[in-house]
Residue frames as qw, qx, qy, qz and C-alpha x, y, z in Angstrom:
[[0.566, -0.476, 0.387, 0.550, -10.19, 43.83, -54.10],
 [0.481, 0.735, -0.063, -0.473, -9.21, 45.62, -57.26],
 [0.859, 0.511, -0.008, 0.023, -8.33, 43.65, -60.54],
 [0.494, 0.683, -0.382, 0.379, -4.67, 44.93, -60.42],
 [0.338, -0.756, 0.533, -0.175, -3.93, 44.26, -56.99],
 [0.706, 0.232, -0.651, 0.155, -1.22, 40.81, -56.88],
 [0.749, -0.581, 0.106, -0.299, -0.78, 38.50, -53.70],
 [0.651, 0.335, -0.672, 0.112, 2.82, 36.77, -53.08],
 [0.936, -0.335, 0.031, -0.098, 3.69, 34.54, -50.83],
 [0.307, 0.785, -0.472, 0.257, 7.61, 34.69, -50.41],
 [0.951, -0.305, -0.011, 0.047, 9.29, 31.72, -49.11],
 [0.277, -0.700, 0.477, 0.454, 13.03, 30.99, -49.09],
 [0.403, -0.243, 0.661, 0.584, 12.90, 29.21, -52.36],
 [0.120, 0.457, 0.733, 0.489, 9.87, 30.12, -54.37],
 [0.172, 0.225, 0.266, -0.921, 7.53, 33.20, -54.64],
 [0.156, 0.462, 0.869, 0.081, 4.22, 31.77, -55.01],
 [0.027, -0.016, 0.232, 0.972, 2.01, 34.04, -56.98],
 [0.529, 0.323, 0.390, -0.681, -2.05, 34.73, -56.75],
 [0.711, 0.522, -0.096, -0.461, -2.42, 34.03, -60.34],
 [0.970, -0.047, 0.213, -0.105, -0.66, 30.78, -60.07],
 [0.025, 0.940, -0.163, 0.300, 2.59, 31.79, -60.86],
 [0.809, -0.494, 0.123, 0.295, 5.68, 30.03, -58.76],
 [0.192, 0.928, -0.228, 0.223, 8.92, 32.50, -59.44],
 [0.767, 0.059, -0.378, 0.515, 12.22, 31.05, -58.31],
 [0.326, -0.881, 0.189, -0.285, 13.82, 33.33, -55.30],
 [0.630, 0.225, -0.505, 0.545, 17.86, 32.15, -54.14],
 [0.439, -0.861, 0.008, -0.256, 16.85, 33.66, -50.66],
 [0.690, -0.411, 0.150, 0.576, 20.81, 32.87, -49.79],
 [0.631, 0.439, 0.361, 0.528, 21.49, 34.40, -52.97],
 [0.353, -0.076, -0.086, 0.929, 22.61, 38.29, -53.71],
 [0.230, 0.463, 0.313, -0.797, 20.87, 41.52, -53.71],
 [0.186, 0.406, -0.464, -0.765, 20.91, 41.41, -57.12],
 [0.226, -0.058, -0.939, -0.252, 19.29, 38.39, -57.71],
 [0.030, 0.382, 0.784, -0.488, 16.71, 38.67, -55.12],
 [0.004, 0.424, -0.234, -0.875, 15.87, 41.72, -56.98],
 [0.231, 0.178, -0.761, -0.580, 15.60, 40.36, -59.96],
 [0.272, -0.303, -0.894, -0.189, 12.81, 37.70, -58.48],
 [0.090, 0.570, 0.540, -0.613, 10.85, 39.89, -56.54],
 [0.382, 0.514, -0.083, -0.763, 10.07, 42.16, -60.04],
 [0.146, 0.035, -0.940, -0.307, 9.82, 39.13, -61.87],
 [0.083, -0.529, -0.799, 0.275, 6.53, 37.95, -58.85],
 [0.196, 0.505, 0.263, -0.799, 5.37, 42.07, -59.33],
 [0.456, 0.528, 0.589, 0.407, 5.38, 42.35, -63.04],
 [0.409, 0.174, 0.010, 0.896, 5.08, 45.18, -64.57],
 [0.155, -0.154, -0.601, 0.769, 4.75, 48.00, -62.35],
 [0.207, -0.088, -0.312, -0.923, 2.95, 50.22, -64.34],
 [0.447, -0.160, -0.633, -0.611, 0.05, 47.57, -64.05],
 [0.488, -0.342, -0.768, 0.234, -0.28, 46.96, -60.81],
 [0.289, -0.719, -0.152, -0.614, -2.18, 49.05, -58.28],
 [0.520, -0.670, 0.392, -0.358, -1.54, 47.01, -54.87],
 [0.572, 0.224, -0.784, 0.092, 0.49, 44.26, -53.73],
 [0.827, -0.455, 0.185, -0.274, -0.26, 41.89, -50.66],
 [0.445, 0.398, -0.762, 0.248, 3.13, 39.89, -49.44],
 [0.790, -0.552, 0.107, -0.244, 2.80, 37.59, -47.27],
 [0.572, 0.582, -0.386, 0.431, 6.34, 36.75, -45.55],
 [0.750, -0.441, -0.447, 0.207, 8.16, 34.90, -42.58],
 [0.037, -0.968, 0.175, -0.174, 9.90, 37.20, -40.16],
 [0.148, -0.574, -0.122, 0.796, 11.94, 38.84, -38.94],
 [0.139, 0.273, 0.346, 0.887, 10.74, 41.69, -40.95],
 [0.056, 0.205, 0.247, -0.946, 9.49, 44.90, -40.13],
 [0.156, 0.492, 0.821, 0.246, 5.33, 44.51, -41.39],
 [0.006, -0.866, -0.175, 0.468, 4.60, 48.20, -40.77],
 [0.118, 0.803, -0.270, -0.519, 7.34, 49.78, -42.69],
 [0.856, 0.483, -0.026, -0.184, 8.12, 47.02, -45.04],
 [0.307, 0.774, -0.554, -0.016, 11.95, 45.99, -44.27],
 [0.950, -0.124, -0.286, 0.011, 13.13, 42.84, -44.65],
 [0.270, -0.743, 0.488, -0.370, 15.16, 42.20, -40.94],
 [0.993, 0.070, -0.091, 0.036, 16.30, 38.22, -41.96],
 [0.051, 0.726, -0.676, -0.114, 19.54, 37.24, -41.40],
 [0.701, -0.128, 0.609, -0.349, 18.94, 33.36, -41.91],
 [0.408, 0.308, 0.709, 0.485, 17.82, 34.52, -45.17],
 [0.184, 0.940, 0.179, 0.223, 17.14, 37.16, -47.52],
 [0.536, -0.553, -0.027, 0.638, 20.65, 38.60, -45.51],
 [0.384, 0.220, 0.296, 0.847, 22.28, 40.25, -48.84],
 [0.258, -0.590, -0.324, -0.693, 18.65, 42.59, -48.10],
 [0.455, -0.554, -0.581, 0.384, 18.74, 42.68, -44.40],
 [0.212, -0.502, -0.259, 0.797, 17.65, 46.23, -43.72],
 [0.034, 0.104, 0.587, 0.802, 16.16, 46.97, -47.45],
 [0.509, 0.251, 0.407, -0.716, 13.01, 48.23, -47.83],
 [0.544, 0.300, 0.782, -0.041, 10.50, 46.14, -49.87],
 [0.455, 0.856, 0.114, -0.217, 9.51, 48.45, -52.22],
 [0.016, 0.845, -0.366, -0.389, 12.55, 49.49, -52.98],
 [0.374, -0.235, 0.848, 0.293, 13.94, 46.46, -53.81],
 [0.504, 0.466, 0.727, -0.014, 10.63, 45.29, -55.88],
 [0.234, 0.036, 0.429, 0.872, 10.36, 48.72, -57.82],
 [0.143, -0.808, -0.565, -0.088, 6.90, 49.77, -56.60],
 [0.015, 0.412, 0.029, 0.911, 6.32, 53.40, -56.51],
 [0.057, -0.109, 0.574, -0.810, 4.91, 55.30, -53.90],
 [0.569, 0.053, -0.175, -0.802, 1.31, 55.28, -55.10],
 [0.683, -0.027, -0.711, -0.166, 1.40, 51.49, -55.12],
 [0.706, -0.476, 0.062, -0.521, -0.48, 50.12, -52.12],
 [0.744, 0.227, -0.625, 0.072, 1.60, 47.79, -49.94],
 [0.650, -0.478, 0.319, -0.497, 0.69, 45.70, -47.18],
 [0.382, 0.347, -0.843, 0.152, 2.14, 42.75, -45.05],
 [0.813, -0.338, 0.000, -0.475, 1.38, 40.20, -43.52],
 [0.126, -0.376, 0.912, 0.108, 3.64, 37.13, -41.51],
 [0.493, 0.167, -0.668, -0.531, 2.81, 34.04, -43.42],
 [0.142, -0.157, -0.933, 0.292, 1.67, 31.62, -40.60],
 [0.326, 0.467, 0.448, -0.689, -1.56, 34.69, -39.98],
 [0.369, 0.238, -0.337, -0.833, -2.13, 35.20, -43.55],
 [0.289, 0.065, -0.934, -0.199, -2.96, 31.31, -43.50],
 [0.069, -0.458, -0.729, 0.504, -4.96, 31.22, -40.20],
 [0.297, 0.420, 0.009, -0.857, -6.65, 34.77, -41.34],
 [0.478, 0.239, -0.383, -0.753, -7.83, 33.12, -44.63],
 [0.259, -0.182, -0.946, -0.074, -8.41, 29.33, -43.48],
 [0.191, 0.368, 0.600, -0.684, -10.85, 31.04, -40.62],
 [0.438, 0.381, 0.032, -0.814, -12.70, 32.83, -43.39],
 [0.388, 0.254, -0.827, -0.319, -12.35, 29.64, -45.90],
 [0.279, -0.216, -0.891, 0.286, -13.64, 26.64, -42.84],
 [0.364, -0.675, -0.390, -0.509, -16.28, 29.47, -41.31],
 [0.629, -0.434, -0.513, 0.391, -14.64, 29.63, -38.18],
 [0.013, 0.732, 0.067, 0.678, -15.23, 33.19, -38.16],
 [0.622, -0.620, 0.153, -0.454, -16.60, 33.40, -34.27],
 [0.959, -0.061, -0.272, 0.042, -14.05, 29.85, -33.24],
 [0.333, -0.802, 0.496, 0.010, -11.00, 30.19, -30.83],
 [0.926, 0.376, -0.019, 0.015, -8.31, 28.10, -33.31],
 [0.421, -0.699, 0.469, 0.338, -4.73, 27.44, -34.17],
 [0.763, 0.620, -0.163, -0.079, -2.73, 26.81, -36.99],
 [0.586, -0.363, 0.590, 0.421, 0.50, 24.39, -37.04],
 [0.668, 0.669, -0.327, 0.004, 2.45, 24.83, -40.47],
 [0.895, -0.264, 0.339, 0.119, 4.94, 21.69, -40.91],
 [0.653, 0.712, -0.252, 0.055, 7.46, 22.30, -43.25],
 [0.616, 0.297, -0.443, 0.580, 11.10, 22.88, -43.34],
 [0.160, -0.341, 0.330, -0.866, 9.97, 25.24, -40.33],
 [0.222, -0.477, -0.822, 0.218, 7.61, 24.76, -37.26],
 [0.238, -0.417, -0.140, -0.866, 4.87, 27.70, -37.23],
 [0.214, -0.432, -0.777, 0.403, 2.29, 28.31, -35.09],
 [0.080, -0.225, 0.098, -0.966, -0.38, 30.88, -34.69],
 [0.100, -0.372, -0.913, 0.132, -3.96, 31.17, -33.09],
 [0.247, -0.310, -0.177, -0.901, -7.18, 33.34, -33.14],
 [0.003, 0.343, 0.854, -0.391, -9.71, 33.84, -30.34],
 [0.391, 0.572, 0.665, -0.278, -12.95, 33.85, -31.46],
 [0.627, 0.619, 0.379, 0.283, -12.32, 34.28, -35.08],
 [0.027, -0.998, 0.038, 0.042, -9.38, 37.03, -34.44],
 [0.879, -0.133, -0.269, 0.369, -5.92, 35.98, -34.84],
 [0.570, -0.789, 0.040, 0.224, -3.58, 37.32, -32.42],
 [0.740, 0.419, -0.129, 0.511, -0.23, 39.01, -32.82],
 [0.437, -0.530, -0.174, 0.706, 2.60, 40.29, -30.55],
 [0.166, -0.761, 0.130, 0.613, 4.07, 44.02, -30.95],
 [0.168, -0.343, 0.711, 0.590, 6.03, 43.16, -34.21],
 [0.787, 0.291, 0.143, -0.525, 2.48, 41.74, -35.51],
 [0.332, 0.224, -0.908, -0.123, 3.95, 38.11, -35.54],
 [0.718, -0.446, -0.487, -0.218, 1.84, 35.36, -34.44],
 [0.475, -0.735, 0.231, -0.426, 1.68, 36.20, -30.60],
 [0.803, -0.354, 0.470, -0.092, 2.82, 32.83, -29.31],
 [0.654, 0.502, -0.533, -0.190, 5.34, 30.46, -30.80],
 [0.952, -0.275, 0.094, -0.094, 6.62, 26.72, -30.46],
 [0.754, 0.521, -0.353, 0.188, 9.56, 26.24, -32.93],
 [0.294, 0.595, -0.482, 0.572, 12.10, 27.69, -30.20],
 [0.837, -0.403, -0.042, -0.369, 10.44, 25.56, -27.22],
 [0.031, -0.588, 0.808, 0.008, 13.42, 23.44, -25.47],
 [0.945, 0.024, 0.046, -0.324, 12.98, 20.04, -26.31],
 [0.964, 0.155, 0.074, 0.202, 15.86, 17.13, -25.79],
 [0.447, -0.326, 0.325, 0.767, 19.10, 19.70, -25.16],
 [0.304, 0.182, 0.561, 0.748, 17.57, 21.29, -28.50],
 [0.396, 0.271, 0.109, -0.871, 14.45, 23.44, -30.02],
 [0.578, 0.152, 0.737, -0.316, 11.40, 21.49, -30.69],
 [0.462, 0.758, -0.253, -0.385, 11.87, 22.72, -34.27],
 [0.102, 0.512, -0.834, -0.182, 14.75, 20.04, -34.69],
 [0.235, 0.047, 0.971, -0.026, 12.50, 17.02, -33.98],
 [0.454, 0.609, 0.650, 0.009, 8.91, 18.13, -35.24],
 [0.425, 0.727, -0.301, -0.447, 9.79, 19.57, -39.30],
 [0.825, 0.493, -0.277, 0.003, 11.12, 18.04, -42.37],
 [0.290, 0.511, -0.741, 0.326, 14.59, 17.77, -40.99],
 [0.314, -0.375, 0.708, -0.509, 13.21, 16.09, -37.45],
 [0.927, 0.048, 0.224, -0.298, 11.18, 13.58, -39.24],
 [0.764, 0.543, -0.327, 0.122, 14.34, 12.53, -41.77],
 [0.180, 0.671, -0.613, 0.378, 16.73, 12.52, -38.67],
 [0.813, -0.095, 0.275, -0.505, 14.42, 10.92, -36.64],
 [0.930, 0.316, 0.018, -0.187, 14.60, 7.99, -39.46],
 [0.714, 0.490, -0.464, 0.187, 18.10, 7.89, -39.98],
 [0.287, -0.543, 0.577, -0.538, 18.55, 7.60, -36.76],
 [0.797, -0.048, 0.593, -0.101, 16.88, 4.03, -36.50],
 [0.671, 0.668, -0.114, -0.300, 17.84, 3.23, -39.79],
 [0.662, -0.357, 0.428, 0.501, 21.26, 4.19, -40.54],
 [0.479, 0.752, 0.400, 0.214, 19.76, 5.73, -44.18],
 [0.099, -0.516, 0.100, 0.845, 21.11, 9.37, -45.53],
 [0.087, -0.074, 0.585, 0.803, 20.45, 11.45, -48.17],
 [0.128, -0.647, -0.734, -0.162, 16.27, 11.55, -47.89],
 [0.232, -0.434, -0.090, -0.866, 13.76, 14.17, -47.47],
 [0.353, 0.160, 0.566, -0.727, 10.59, 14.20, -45.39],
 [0.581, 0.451, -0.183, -0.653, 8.76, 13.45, -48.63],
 [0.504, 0.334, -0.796, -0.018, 10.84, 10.21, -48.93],
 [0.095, -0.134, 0.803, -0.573, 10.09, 9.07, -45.41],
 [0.608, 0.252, 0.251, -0.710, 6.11, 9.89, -45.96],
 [0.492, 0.438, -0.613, -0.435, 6.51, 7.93, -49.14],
 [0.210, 0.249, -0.904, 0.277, 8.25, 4.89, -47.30],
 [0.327, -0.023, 0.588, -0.740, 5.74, 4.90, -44.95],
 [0.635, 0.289, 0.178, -0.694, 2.64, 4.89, -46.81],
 [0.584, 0.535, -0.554, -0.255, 4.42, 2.07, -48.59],
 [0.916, -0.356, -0.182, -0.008, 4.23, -0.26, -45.29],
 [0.630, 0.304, -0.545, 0.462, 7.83, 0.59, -43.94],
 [0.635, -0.660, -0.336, 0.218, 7.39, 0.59, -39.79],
 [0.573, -0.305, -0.214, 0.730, 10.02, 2.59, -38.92],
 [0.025, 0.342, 0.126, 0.931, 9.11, 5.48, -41.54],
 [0.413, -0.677, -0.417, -0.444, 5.12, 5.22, -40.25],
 [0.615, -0.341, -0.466, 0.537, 7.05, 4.89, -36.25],
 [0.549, -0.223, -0.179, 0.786, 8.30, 8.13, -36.91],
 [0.333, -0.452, -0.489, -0.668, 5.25, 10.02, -38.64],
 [0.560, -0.552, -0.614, -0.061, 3.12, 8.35, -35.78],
 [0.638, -0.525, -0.365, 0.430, 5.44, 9.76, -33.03],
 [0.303, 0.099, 0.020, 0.948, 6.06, 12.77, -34.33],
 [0.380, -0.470, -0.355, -0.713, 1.95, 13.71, -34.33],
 [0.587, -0.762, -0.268, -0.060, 1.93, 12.78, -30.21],
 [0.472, -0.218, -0.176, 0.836, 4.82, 14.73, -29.68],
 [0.000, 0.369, 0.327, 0.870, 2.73, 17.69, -31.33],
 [0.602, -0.561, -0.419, -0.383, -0.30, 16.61, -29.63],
 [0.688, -0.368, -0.452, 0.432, 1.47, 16.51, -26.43],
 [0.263, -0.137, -0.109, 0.949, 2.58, 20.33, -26.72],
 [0.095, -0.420, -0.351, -0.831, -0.36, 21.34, -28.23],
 [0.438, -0.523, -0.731, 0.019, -2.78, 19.43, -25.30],
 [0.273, -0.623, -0.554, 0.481, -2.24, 22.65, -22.69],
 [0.010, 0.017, -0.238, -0.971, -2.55, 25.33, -25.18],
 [0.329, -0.304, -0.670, -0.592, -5.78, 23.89, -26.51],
 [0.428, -0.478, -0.702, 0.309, -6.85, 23.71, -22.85],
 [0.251, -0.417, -0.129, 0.864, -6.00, 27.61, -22.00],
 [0.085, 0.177, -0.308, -0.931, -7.31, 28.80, -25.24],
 [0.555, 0.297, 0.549, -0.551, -10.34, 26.81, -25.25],
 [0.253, 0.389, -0.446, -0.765, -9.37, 26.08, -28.63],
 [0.862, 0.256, 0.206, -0.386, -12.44, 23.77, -30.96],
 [0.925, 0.369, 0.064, -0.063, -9.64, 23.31, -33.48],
 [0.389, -0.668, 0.461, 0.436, -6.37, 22.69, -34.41],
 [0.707, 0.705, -0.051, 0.033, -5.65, 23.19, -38.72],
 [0.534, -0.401, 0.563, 0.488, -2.06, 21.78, -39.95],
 [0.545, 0.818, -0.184, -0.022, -0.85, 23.54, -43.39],
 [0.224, -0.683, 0.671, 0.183, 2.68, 23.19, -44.72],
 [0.605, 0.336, -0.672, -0.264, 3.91, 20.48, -47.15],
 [0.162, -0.149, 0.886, -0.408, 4.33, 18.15, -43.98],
 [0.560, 0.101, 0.358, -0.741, 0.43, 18.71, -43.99],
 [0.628, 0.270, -0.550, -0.480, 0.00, 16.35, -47.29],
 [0.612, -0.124, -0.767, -0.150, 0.66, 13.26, -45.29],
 [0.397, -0.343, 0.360, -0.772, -1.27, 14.30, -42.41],
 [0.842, -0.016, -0.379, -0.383, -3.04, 10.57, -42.52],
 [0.656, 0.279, -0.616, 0.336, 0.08, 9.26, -41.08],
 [0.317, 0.044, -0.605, 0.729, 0.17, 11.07, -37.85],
 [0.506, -0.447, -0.225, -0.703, -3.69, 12.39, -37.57],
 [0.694, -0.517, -0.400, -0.303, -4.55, 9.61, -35.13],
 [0.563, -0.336, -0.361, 0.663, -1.87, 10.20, -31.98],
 [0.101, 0.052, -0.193, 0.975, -2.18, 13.62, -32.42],
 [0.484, -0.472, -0.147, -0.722, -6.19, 13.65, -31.91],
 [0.761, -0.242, -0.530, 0.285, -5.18, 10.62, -29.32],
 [0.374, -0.125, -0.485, 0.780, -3.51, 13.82, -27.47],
 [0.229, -0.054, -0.019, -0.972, -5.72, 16.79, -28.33],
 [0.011, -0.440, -0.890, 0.117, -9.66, 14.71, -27.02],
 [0.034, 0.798, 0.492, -0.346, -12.42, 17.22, -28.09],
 [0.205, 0.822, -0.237, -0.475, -10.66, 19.22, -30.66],
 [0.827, 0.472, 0.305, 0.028, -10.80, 18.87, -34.40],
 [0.271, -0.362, 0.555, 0.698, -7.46, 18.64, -36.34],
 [0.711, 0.565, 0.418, -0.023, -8.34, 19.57, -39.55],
 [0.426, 0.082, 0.313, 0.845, -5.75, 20.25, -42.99],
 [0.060, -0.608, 0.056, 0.789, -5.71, 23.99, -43.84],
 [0.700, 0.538, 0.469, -0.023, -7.58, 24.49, -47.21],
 [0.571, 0.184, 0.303, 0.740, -5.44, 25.22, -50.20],
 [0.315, 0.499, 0.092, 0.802, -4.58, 28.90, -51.06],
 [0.460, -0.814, -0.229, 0.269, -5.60, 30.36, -47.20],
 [0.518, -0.385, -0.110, 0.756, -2.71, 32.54, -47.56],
 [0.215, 0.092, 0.503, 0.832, -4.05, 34.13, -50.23],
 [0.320, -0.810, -0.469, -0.146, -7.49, 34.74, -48.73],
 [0.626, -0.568, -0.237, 0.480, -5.98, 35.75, -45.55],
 [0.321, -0.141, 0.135, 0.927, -4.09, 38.53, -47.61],
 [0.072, -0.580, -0.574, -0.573, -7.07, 39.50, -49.90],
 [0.280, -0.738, -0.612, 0.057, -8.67, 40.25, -46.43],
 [0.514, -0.317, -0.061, 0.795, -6.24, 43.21, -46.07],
 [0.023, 0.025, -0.311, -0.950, -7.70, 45.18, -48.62]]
């Protein structure tokens, strides 16, 4: 990869940068602002030769337009470039951010030749998988298969396993408000039953959805990334309690950033 080429990572509130780098981004916020933090994460143009973005969808990974309305809206239909200020000459390639992770944890863990999956836990519920060290993607070259939007409880299985379904979860036996997922994990690891209750039962509700994928795909492992992933300790042992014969292992820091590299 050549000296000048930059990797972001574009969430909804930070563009995380290869060279370490973390760039505010108001992804509710206007054109103008968005703007403003996407050439902020390029630098200057002049110096840059390619860019690698990894970046959730909708959005159009072929032609570069972002097709959010969730977030990023003020730029729904913009093209990437344009907005950043990259010139024609400047190489630019996408990737959605759940493959760039799986693409570089395969190449990061050796599971080059392995039929895998990747859960990311965040404020979101990802999902992607690769047979035999390939990862898969539909038409739109998202991850081929997805869970968030699974029915679960009158709802989408997104509302009960992410940051928001582990903090509602809790206030729900509680009666608390006003906490994170980070606060819960905290609580927990700090001897409070109800937080560790809801950790615990959130990792065999995973393991329960994951148990007839991993069966169909034959998958060895199953890798959990996302901030969620930090207190993986909590819920590791119900969710290998569902998944018998496949290794959960945490996603190794900066995979997305392999996973892009590999593009070029």
């Amino acid at each position: 990869m050549d000296t000048r080429t930059i990797l972001l990572d574009v969430g909804g509130t930070f563009i995380k940068c290869s060279d370490g780098r973390q760039i505010p981004v108001p992804s509710s916020g206007s054109r103008m602002q968005i703007q403003q933090s996407l050439k902020d994460a390029v630098g200057p143009v002049e110096a840059v030769d390619a860019v690698g973005v990894a970046i959730p969808g909708p959005f159009d990974y072929r032609e570069g337009i972002f097709l959010m309305k969730h977030k990023f809206a003020s730029v729904y239909g913009c093209s990437f470039r344009e907005i950043a200020g990259l010139q024609e000459d400047v190489s630019l390639k996408f990737m959605h951010d759940v493959n760039a992770v799986l693409a570089g944890a395969l190449e990061m863990l050796d599971l080059g030749s392995s039929n895998c999956a990747l859960v990311t836990l965040g404020t979101g519920l990802g999902f992607s998988y690769a047979v035999s060290g390939v990862v898969q993607c539909n038409q739109s070259l998202s991850p081929a298969y997805g869970l968030w939007n699974l029915p679960h409880n009158g709802g989408l299985l997104e509302d009960r396993i992410s940051g928001r379904g582990i903090v509602s979860a809790y206030e729900q036996i509680t009666g608390g408000s006003g906490l994170s997922a980070y606060d819960v994990a905290r609580l927990a690891f700090s001897g409070d039953q109800a937080a560790l209750d809801v950790y615990q039962g959130t990792g065999r509700l995973l393991g329960q959805v994951l148990a007839p994928l991993a069966r169909k795909l034959e998958l060895s492992a199953v890798l959990i990334g996302g901030q969620i992933s930090k207190s993986l300790s909590l819920f590791v042992g119900p969710l290998e309690g569902e998944l018998p014969g496949v290794a959960v292992v945490p996603s190794p820091e900066g995979a997305v950033f392999r996973g892009l590299k590999s593009m070029f």
